[in-house]
C-alpha positions in Angstrom: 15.3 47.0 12.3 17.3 45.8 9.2 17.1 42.1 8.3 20.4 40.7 7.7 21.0 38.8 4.4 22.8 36.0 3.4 23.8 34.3 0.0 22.2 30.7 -0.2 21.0 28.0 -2.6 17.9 26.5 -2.6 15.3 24.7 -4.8 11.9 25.5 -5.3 10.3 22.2 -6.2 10.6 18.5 -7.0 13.7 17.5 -10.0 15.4 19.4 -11.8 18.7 18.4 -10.4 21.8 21.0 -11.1 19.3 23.4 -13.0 17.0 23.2 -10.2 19.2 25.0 -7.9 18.7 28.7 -7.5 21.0 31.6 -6.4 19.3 33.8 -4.0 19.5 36.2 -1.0 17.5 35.3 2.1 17.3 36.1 5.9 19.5 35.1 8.1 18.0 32.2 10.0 17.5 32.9 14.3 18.2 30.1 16.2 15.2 28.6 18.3 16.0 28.2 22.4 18.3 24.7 22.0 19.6 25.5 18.5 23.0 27.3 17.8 23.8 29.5 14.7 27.1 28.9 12.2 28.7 31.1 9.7 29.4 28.1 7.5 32.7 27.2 6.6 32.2 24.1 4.8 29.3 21.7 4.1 29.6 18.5 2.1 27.1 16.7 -0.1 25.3 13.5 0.8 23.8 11.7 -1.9 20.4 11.7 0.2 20.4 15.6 -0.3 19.7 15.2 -4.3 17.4 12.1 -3.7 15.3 14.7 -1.6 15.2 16.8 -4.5 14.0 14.0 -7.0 11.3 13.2 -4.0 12.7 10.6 -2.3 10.2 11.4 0.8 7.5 13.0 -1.5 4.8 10.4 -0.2 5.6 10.3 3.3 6.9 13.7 4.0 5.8 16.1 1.4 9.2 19.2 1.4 7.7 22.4 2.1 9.6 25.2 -0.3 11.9 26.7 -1.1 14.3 24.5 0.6 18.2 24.9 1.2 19.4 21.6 1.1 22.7 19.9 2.9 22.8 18.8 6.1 26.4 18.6 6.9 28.3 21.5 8.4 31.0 22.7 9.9 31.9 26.2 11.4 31.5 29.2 14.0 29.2 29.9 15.9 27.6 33.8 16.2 24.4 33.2 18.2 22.9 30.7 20.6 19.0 30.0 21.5 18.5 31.3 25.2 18.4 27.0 26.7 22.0 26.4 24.8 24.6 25.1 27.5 27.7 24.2 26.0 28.6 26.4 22.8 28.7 30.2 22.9 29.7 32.6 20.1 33.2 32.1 18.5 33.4 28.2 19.2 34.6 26.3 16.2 32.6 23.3 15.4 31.1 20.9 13.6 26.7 19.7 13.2 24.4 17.9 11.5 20.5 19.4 10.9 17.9 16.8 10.0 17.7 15.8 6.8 14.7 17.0 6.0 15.7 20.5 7.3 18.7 20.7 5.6 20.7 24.5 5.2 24.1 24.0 5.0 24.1 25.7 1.5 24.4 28.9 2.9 26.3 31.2 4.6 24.9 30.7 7.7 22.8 27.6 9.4 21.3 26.7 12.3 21.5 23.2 14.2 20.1 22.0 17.2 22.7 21.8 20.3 22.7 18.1 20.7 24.0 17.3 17.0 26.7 20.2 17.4 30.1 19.4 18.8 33.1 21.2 19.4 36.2 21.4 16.8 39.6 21.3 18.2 41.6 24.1 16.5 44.6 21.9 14.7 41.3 20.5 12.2 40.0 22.7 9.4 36.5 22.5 8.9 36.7 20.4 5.8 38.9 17.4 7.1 35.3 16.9 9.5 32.8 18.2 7.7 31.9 15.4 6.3 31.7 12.9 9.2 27.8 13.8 10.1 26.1 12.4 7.9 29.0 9.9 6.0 30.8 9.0 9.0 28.4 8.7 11.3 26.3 6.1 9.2 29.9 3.9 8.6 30.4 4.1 12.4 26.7 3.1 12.8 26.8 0.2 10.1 30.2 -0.8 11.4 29.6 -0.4 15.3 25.5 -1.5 15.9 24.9 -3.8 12.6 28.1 -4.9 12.3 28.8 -5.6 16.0 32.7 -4.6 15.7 33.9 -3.7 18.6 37.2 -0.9 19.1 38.4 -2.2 21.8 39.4 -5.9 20.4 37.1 -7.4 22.9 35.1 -8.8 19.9 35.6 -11.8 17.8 37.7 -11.1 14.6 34.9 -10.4 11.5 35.6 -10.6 8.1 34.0 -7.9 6.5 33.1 -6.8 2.8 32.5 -3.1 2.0 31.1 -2.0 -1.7 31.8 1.2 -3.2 35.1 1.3 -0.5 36.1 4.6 -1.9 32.5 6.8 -1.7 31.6 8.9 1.0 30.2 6.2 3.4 32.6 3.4 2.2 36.2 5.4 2.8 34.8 5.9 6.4 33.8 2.2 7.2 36.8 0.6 5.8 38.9 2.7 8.3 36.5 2.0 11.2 36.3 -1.4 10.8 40.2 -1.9 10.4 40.2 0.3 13.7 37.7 -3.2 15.2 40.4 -5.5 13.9 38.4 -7.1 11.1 39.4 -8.4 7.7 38.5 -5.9 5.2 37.6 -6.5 1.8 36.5 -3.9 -0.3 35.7 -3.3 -3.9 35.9 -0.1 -6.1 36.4 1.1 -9.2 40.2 0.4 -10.8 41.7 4.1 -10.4 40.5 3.8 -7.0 42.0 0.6 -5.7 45.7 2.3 -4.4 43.8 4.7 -2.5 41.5 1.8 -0.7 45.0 -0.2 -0.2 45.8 2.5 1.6 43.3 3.0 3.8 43.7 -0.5 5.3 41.6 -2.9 3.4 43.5 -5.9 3.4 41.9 -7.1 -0.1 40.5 -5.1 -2.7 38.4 -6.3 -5.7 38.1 -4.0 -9.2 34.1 -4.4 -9.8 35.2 -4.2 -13.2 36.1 -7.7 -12.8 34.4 -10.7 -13.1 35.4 -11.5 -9.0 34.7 -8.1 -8.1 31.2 -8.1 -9.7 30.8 -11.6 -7.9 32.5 -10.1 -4.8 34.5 -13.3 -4.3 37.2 -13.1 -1.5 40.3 -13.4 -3.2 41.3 -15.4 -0.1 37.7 -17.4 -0.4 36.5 -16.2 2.7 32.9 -16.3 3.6 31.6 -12.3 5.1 30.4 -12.5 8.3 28.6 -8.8 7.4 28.6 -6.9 4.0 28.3 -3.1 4.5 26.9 -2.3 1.0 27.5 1.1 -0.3 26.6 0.7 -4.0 23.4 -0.1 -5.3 21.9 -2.4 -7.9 23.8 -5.7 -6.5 20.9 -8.6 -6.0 20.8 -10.8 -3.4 21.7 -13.9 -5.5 25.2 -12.6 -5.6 25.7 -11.8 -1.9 23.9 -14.5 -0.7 26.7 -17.4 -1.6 29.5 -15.1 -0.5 28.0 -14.8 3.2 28.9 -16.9 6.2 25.9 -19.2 7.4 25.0 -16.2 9.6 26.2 -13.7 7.9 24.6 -10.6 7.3 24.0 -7.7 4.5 24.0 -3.9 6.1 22.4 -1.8 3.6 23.5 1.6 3.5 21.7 3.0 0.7 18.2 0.8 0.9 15.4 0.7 -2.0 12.3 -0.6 -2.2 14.1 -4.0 -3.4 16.4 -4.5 -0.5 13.1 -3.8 2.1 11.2 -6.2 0.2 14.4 -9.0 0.7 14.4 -7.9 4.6 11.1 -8.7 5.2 11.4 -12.3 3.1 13.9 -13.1 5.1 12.6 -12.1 8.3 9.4 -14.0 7.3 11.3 -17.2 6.3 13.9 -17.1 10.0 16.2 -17.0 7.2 19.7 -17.5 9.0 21.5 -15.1 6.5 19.4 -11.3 6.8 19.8 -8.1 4.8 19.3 -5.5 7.1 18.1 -1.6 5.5 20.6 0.8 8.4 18.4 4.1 8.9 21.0 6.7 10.1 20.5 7.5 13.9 22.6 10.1 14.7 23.8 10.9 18.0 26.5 13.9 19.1 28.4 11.4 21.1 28.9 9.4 18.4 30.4 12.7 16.2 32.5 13.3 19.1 34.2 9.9 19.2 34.9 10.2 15.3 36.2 13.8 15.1 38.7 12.8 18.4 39.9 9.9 16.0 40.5 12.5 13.3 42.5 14.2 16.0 44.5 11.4 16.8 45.5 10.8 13.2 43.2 7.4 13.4 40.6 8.8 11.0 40.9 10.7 8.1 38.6 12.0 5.2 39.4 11.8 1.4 38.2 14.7 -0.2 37.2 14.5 -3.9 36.7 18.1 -4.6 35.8 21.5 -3.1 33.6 24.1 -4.6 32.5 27.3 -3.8 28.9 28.0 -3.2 28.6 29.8 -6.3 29.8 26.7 -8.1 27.2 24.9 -6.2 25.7 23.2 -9.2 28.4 21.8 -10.4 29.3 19.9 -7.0 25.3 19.0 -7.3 26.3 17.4 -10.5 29.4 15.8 -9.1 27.6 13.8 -6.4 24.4 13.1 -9.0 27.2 11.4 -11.1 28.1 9.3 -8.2 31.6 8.4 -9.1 32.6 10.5 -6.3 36.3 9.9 -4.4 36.0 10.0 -0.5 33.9 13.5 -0.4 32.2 16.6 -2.0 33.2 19.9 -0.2 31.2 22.9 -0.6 32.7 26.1 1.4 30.6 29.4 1.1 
């Protein structure tokens, strides 16, 4: 019987970043009995899949290798495992793998059934690829830690999201003007049209001496801050918080675990809380229907081929990234 290849990129061992990557031919995966098989048409970069590389995990949850890393995908499926219900072959859609399983830099990936869900046929795969990992962890920090609620049943927040124009960031400032909160948001200068018009009602330029402070231009308190960025202490978002407010740290260190516990320790009324992504298919469902309805949308910041797979590695590892990082086999 003859093995089918497929073209893929993978890495072989810690580092190395872009040059790390290699070009190579490999089996087509089989999907076990709940997982489904894509022909990829689009994946996008998370800035988790390069911090695997550089051994984010390395103490906890040694990589095995090679490894094809992304974990975002979108496409059609060709196979499903034998206990597979709801997708058969030619369904367009759009899955998450785990994380640590990655293989969306490919030409073909499996995922398991219950992080797969269907793609209505007026979307592409790149205006949803990039909900599964990005969108799903705004709608999570915006939805669970933030406690905005869609249906206006909730008290109106006022809400500060860093780095408003990344991956994460682009998501949550649409999702939490879709709770009714008050958005502020800060980003780089060349960014701060395009925040405007995703709905932040106030924008700060970090450049600037507010922005790097993240003072409210109106001199409101946050009752949550969904932080995006990195390197911000909490002795500069402590005095812009509300006396309960809360930080929702998208992109935890060891720094912002060691703050959680203090305050946790201390019945501190103002917490920082690390978010671990928790995804869930219904939850990818809800956010691809609001692309659908026009109420979501993604930015893209640039598509690549997978031969030019490096240089979108490089792109993300720069992290000055607009909305998202396409790659399409």
């Amino acid at each position: 019987m003859t093995t089918l290849l497929m073209n893929a990129v993978q890495y072989s061992g810690y580092g190395g970043g872009p040059d790390g990557l290699q070009h190579v031919k490999v089996p087509v995966p089989t999907p076990k009995e709940d997982e489904v098989l894509l022909k990829v048409e689009a994946t996008s970069l998370n800035p988790v899949d390069w911090k695997l590389q550089n051994g984010l995990l390395r103490p906890f949850l040694p990589r095995n290798f090679p490894h094809i890393p992304a974990s975002d995908m979108a496409g059609e499926v060709t196979e499903v495992g034998p206990k597979v219900e709801n997708f058969k072959a030619g369904d367009k859609v759009v899955a998450m793998s785990n994380v640590l399983k990655g293989g969306g830099l490919a030409e073909f990936a499996v995922t398991k059934e219950n992080l797969t869900v269907a793609r209505p046929p007026e979307l592409s795969a790149v205006e949803v690829v990039g909900l599964s990992i990005a969108g799903l962890t705004a709608h999570q920090a915006v939805t669970q830690a933030a406690g905005i609620k869609f249906d206006g049943s909730g008290k109106k927040a006022n809400i500060l999201i860093t780095a408003a124009s990344g991956g994460v960031g682009h998501y949550a400032v649409q999702l939490a003007k879709l709770g009714n909160a008050h958005v502020t948001a800060t980003c780089g200068t060349r960014n701060i049209q395009l925040v405007k018009s995703l709905g932040a009602d106030e924008v700060l330029d970090y450049n600037t001496p507010d922005g790097a402070a993240l003072r409210s231009p109106s001199g409101q308190k946050y009752d949550a801050i969904i932080h995006c960025a990195m390197g911000i202490p909490w002795s500069i978002f402590e005095p812009n918080l509300s006396p309960n407010g809360k930080v929702i740290d998208v992109t935890p260190g060891p720094s912002a675990l060691v703050s959680f516990a203090l305050k946790k320790i201390t019945f501190c009324k103002k917490q920082l809380l690390p978010l671990m992504l928790i995804p869930k298919g219904e939850n990818l469902h809800y956010l691809v229907n609001l692309v659908k309805e026009g109420k979501l949308k993604t930015v893209i910041d640039s598509k690549y081929p997978l031969g030019k797979a490096r240089d979108a590695w490089a792109k993300s590892i720069d992290g000055h990234a607009t909305g998202k990082i396409i790659v399409e086999p």
